[in-house]
C-alpha positions as CSV (number, residue, x, y, z in Angstrom):
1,X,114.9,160.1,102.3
2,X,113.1,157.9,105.0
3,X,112.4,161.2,106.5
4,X,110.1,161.5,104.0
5,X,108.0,158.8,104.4
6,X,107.6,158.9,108.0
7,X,105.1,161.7,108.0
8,X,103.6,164.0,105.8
9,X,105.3,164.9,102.9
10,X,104.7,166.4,99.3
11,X,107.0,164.1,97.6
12,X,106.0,161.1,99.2
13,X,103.9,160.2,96.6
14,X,106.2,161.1,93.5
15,X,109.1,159.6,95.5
16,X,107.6,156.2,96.1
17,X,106.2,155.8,92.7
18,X,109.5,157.1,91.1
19,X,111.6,154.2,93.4
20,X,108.7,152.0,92.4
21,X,109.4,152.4,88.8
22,X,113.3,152.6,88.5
23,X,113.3,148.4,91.0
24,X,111.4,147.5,88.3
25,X,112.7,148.7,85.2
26,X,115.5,145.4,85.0
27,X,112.3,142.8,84.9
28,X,109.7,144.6,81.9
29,X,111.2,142.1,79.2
30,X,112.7,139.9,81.3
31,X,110.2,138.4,84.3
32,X,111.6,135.3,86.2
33,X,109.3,132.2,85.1
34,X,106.1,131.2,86.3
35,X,105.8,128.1,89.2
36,X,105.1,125.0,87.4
37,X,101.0,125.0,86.1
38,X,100.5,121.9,88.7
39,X,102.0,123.4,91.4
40,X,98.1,124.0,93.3
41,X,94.8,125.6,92.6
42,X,92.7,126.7,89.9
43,X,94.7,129.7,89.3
44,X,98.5,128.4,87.9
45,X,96.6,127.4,84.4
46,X,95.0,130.2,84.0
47,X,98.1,132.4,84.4
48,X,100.1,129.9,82.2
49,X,97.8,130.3,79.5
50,X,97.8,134.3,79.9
51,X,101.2,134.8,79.8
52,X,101.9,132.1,76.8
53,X,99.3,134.6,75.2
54,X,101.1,137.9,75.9
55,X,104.4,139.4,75.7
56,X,106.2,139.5,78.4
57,X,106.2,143.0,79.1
58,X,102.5,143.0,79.7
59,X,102.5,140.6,82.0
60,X,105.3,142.0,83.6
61,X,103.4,145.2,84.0
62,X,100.3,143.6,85.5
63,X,103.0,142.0,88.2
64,X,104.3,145.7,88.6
65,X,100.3,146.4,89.3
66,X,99.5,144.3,91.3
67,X,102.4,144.7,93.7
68,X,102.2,148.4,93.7
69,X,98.2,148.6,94.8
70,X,99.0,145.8,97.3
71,X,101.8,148.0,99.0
72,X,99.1,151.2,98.9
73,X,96.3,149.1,100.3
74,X,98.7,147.3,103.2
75,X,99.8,151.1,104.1
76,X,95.9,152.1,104.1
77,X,95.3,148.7,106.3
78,X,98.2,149.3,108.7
79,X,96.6,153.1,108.8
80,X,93.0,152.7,109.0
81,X,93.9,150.3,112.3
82,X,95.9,153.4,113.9
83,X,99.4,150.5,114.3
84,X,101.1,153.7,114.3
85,X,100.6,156.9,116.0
86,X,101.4,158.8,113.2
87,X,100.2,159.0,109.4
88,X,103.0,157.4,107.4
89,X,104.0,155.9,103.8
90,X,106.6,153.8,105.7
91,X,104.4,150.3,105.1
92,X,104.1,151.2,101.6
93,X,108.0,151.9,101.2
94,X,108.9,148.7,103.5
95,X,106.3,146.6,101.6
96,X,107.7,147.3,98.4
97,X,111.5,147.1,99.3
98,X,111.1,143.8,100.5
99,X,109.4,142.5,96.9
100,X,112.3,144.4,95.0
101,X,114.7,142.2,97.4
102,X,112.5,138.8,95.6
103,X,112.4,138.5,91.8
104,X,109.8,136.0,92.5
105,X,107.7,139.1,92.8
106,X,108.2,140.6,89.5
107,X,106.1,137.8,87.8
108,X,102.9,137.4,87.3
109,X,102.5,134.1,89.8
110,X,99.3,132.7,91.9
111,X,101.4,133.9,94.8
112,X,101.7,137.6,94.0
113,X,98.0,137.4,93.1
114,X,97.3,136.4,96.8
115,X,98.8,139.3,98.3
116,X,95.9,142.0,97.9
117,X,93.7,139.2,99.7
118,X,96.1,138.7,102.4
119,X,95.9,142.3,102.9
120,X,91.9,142.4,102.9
121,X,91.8,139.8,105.4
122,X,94.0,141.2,107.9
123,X,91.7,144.6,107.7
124,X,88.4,142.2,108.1
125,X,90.2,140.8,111.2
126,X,91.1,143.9,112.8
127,X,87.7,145.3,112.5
128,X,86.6,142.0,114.5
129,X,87.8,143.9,117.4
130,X,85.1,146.6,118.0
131,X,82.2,145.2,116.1
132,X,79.0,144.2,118.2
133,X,77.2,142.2,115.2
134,X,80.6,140.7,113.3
135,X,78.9,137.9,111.4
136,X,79.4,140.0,108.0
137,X,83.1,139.6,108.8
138,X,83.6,136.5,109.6
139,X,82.1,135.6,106.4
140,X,84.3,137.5,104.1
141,X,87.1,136.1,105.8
142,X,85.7,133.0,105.4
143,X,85.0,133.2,102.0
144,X,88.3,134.9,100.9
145,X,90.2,132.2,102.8
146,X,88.6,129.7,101.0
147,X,88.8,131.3,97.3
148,X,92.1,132.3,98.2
149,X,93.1,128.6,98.7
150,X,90.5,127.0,95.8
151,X,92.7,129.6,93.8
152,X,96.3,128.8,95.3
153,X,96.4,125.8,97.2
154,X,99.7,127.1,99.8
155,X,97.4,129.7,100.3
156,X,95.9,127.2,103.0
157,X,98.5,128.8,105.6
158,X,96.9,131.5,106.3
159,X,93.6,129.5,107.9
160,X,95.2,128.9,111.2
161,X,96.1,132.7,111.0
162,X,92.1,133.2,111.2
163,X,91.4,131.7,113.5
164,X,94.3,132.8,116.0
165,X,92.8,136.5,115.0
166,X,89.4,135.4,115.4
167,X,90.1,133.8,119.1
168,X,92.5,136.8,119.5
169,X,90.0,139.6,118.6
170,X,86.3,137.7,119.9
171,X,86.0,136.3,122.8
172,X,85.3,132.6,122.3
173,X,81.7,131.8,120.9
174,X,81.0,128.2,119.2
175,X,78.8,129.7,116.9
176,X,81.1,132.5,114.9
177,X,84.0,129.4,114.7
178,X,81.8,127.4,113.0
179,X,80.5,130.2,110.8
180,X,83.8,130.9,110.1
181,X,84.5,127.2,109.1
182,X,81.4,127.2,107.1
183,X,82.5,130.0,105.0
184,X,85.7,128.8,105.1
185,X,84.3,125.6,102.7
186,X,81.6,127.2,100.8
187,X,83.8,128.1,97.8
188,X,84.8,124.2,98.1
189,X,81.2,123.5,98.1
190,X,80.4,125.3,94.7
191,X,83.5,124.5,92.8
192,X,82.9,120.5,93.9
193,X,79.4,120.9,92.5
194,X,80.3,122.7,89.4
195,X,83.1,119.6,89.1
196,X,79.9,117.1,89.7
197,X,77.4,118.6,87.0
198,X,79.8,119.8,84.2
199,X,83.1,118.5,84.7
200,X,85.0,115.4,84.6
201,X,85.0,114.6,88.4
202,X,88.3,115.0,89.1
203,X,87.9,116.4,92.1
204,X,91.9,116.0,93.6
205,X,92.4,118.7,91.8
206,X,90.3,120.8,94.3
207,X,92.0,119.0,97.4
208,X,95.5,121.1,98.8
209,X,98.7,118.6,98.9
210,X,101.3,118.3,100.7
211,X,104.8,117.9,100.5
212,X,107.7,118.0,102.7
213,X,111.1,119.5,100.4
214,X,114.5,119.7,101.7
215,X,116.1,123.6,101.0
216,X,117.7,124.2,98.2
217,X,121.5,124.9,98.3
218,X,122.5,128.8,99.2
219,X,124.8,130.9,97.2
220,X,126.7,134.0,98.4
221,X,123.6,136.5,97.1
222,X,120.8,134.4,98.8
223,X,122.7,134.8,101.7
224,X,123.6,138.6,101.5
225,X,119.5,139.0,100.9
226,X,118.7,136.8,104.1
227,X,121.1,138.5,106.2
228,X,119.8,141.8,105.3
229,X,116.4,141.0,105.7
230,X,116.7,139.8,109.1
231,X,118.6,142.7,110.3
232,X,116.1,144.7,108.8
233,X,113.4,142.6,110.9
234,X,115.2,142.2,114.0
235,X,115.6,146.1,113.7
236,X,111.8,146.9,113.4
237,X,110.6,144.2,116.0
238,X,113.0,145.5,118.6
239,X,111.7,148.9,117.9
240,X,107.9,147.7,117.9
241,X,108.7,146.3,121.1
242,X,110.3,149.1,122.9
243,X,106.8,151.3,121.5
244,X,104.7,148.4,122.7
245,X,104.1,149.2,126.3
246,X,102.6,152.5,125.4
247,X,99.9,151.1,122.8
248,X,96.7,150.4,123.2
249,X,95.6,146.9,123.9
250,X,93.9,146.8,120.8
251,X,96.8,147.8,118.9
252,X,98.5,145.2,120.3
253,X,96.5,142.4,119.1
254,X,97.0,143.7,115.7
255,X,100.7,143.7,115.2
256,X,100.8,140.1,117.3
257,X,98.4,138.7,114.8
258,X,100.3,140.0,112.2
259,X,103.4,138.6,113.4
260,X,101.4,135.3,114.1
261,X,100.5,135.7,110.3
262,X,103.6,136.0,108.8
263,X,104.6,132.5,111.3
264,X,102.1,130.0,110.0
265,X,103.1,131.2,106.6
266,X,106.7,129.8,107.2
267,X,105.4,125.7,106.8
268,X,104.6,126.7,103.5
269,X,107.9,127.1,102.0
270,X,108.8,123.4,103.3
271,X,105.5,121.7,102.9
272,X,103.2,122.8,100.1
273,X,105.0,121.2,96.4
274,X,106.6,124.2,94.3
275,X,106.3,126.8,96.8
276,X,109.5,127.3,97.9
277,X,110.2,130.4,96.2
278,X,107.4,132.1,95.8
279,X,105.7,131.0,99.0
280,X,108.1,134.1,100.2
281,X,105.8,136.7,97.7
282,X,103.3,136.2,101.1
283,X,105.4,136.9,103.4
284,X,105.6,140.3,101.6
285,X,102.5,142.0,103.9
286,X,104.2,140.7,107.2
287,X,107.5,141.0,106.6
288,X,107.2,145.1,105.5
289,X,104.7,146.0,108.3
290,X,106.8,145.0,110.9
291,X,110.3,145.8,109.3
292,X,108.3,149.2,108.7
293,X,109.0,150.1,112.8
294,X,112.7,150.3,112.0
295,X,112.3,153.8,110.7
296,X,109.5,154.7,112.9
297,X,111.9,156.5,115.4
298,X,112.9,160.1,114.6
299,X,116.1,160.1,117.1
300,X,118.5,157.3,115.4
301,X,118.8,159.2,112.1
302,X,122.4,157.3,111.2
303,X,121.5,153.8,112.3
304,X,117.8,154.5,109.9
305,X,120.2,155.7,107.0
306,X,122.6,152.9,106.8
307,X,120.0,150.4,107.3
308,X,118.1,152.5,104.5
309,X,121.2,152.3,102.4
310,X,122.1,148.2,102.9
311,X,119.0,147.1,102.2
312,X,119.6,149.0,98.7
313,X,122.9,147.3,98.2
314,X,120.8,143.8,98.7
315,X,118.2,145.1,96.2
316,X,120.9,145.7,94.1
317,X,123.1,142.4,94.6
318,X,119.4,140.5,93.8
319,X,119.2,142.2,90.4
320,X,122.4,141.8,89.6
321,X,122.3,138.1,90.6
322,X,118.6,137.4,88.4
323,X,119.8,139.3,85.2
324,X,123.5,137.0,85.1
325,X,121.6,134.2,85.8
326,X,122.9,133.5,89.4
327,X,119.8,133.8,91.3
């Protein structure tokens, strides 16, 4: 089966959106509940209000959505940047086994909502690299850096992980930093000056908090999922890294940035109030691109499939675990 996916195929297509389908069938009635409305951003009440309006299964299916064009566009990212040397649906298949290994995923939260702008600014940055005139850019990652946290205040994580991939893809210049920075606030800017002239004032509401939360107590399925999952990863970065001297420098850059995306993402789940669970929905994008390299190699066929096949038994065990109420 991973055969399949790691070149061209005519039942890629059919395949993924048939494995798509069956993960999700055990969450259409049933989706895991929303983060708290408070829990950061102008987005949470919105979706409260949505899915107090509507039945679960069509919020559930807007979830299924949104996750399945975000695994698409991160395989169309991960292509149009050439990460791999050959055309592949391996991103999309990674990306989407490691949200089916996260119920978290299968709801419709401010998180999951975040992905498909995570994914957009990863291809702005990438295109940093070759561009002679890059101010349009570093505007829309401005810009959707700062919606994305106005909308989904965790989201500030990934600001750092600008600016590493603007210092790692431009050489230094004062000017496109501070443009940056400036775009960066200028969703701020309007949403403060909406607040001033119509509003109440509350303007706290605006401002990202911060929290530091302990780790909530492991059973024997969170466990099974982590170990899995870092397997999986410690399988596709030591593959990446045996590829890595043959890449261009360019290339490079792109899977250490994002690597270096995925690691300011980790404060997050300690830091930012009520994001401990579903802080993990944006580690989704980094997570599957680089787990994507454990299948990239045609020669260990065996190793591939029982990887292939564990991570199914996790999917599995997670499922299980959500619908008897052990998650």
């Amino acid at each position: 089966m991973i055969g399949i996916f790691r070149e061209r195929h005519t039942l890629q297509v059919p395949l993924f959106f048939t494995l798509a389908i069956a993960s999700r069938v055990v969450f259409l009635n049933h989706p895991p509940p929303l983060p708290a409305a408070d829990s950061g951003g102008l987005l949470a009440p919105l979706l409260h209000r949505f899915v107090a309006a509507t039945t679960p299964g069509v919020s559930s299916f807007i979830a299924f959505l949104i996750m399945l064009l975000s695994s698409l566009l991160a395989n169309y990212q991960i292509g149009v940047a050439r990460m791999f040397s050959r055309t592949n649906m391996l991103v999309a298949l990674t990306a989407w086994l490691t949200a089916t290994m996260l119920p978290q995923s299968a709801t419709l939260s401010p998180a999951l909502c975040m992905v498909p702008l995570q994914i957009l600014l990863f291809g702005f940055t990438t295109h940093l690299y070759n561009q002679s005139a890059p101010r349009t850019s570093i505007i829309n990652i401005g810009l959707l850096a700062g919606t994305g946290t106005l909308l989904y205040h965790p989201f500030i994580w990934i600001v750092p992980a600008c600016f590493m991939g603007l210092a790692g893809m431009r050489p230094f210049k004062l000017n496109e930093w501070l443009l940056l920075a400036a775009a960066m606030l200028t969703p701020f800017y309007f949403a403060l000056s909406f607040e001033y002239v119509f509003e109440g004032r509350n303007y706290m509401r605006y401002i990202p908090k911060f929290e530091l939360t302990m780790p909530v107590a492991l059973n024997y399925t969170h466990i099974t999922v982590l170990v899995v999952a870092a397997i999986w990863l410690i399988a596709g970065i030591a593959s990446l890294q045996s590829h890595l001297r043959r890449m261009l420098i360019q290339i490079r850059k792109y899977w250490y940035h994002l690597a270096f995306t995925g690691v300011w993402l980790l404060p997050g789940l300690l830091i930012s109030p009520h994001n401990r669970e579903f802080g993990l929905v944006l580690l989704i994008f980094p997570f599957g691109g680089l787990a994507a390299n454990a299948f990239i190699s045609k020669e260990r066929t065996v190793p591939q499939i029982l990887l292939f096949w564990t991570i199914a038994v996790a999917i599995g065990a997670a499922q299980w675990a959500f619908t008897t109420g052990r998650w």
